[in-house]
C-alpha positions as a Markdown table, in Angstrom:
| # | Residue | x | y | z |
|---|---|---|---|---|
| 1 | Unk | 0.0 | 0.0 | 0.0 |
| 2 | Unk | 1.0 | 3.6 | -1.0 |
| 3 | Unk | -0.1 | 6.9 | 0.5 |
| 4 | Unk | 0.5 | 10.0 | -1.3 |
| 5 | Unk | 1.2 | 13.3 | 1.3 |
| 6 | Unk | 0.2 | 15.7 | -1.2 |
| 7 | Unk | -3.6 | 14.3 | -2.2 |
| 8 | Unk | -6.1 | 12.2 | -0.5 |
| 9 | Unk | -5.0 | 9.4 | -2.7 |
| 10 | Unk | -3.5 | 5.6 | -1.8 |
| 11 | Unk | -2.4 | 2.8 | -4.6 |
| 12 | Unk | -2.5 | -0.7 | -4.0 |
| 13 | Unk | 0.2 | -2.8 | -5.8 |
| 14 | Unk | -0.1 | -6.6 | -6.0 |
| 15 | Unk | 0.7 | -9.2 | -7.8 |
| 16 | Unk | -1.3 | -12.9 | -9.3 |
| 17 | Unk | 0.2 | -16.3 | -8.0 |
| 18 | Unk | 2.7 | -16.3 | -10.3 |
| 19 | Unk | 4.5 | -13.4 | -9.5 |
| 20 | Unk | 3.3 | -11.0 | -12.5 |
| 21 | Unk | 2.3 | -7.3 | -11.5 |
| 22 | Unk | -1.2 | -6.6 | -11.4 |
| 23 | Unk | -2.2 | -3.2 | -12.6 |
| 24 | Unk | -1.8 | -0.2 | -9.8 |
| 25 | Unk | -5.3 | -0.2 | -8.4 |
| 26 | Unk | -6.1 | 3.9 | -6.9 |
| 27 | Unk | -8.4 | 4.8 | -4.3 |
| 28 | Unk | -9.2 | 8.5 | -3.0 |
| 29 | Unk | -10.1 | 8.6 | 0.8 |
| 30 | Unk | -11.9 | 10.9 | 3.0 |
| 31 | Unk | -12.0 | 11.4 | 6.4 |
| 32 | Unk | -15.0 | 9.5 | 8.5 |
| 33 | Unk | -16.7 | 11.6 | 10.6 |
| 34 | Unk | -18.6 | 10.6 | 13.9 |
| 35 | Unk | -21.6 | 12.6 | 11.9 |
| 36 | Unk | -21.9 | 9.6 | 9.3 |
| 37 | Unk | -23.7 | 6.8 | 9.7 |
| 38 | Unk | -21.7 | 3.5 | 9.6 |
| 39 | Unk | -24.3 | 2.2 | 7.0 |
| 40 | Unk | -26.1 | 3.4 | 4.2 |
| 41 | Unk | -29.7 | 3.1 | 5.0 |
| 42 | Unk | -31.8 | 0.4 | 4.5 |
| 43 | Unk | -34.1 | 0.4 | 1.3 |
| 44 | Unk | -37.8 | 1.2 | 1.4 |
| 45 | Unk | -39.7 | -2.0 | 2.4 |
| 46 | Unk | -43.2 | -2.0 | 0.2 |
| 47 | Unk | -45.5 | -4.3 | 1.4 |
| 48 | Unk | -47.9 | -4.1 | -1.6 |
| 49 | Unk | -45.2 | -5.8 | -3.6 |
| 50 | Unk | -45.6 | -9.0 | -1.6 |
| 51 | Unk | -48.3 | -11.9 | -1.1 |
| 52 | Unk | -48.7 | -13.8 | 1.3 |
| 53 | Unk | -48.0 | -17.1 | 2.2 |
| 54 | Unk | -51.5 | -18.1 | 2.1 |
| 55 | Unk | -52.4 | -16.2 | -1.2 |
| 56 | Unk | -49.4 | -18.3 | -3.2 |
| 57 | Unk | -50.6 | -21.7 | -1.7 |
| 58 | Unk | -54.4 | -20.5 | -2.7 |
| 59 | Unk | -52.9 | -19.9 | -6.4 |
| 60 | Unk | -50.8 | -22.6 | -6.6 |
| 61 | Unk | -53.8 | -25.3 | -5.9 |
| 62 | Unk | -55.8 | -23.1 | -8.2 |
| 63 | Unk | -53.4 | -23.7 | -11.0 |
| 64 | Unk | -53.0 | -27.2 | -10.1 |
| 65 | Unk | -56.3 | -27.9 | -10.3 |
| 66 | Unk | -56.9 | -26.5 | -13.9 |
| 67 | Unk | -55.9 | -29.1 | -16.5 |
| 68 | Unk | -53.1 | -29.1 | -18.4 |
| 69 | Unk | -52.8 | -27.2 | -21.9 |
| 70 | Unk | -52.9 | -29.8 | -24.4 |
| 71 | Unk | -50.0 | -30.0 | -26.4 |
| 72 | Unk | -50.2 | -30.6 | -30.3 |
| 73 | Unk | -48.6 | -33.5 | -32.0 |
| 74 | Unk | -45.3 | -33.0 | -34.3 |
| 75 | Unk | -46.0 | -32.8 | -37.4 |
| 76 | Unk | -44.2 | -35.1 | -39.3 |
| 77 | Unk | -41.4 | -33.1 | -41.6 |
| 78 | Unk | -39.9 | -35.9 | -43.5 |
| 79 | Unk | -40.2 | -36.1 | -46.9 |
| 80 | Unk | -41.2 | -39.6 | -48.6 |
């Protein structure tokens, strides 16, 4: 790890299993503040997007008690 003094900059240099140099990877850095929270917050739950448990099961056995599309035989494509 590399830390530049004259910009809020550090470079990572590493290298694969074999040995080989992997490109310079560069990161800028700020300062964390006691005024930031530690994590982002959390996404906007939307129950209206949801069923529930008891809806799926009711459309499941719905759709299992339908019958089945029925299918249509092959045509035959060879040519006598």
């Amino acid at each position: 790890m590399l830390m530049d003094s004259e910009n809020t900059v550090f470079y990572l240099k590493s290298s694969d299993q074999s040995g080989m140099p992997l490109p310079l990877r560069i990161f800028d850095y700020t300062e964390r503040t006691s005024n930031q929270p530690k994590q982002p917050p959390a996404p906007h739950f939307d129950p209206s997007q949801y069923i529930t448990r008891d809806e799926l099961e009711n459309i499941l056995s719905e759709r299992l008690k339908k019958p089945a599309r029925p299918t249509k035989p092959k045509e035959d494509t060879e040519h006598e």
